[in-house]
C-alpha positions in Angstrom: 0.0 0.0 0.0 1.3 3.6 -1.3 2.3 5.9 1.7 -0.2 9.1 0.9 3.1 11.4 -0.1 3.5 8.2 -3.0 -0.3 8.2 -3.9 0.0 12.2 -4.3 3.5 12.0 -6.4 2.0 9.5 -8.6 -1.0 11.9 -9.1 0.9 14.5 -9.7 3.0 13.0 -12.1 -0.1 12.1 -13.8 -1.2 15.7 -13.9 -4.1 14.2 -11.7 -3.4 15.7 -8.5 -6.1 18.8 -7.6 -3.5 20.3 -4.8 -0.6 20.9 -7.3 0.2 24.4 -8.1 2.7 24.0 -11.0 5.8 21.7 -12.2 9.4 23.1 -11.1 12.7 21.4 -11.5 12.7 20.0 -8.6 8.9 19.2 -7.6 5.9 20.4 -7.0 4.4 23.1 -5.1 1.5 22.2 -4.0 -1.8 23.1 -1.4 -1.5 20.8 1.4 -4.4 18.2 2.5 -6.3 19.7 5.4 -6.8 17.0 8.2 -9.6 18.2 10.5 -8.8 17.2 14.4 -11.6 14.9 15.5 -12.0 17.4 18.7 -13.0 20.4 16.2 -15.3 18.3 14.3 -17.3 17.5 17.6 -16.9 20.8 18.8 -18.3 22.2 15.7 -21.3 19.5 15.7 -22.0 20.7 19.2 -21.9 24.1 18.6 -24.7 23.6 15.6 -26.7 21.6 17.9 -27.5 24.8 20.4 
């Protein structure tokens, strides 16, 4: 199984990958995956709740 840093490579390689900004000699620059902490989730569930 691909590590997620080899799935987004591969992607981007591909010209698949959303996040990518443009090519450069050396990589890509790219928008990095937002990875919501389960605590703000719950928070914001409770909050919408009231």
């Amino acid at each position: 199984m691909p590590s997620l840093i080899e799935e987004r490579v591969t992607l981007a390689c591909r010209g698949d990958n959303t996040l990518v900004i443009t090519r450069l000699k050396p990589g890509w620059p790219v928008i990095g995956d937002v990875r919501p902490l389960p605590f703000v989730e719950r928070m914001r569930q409770y909050l919408a709740a009231r």
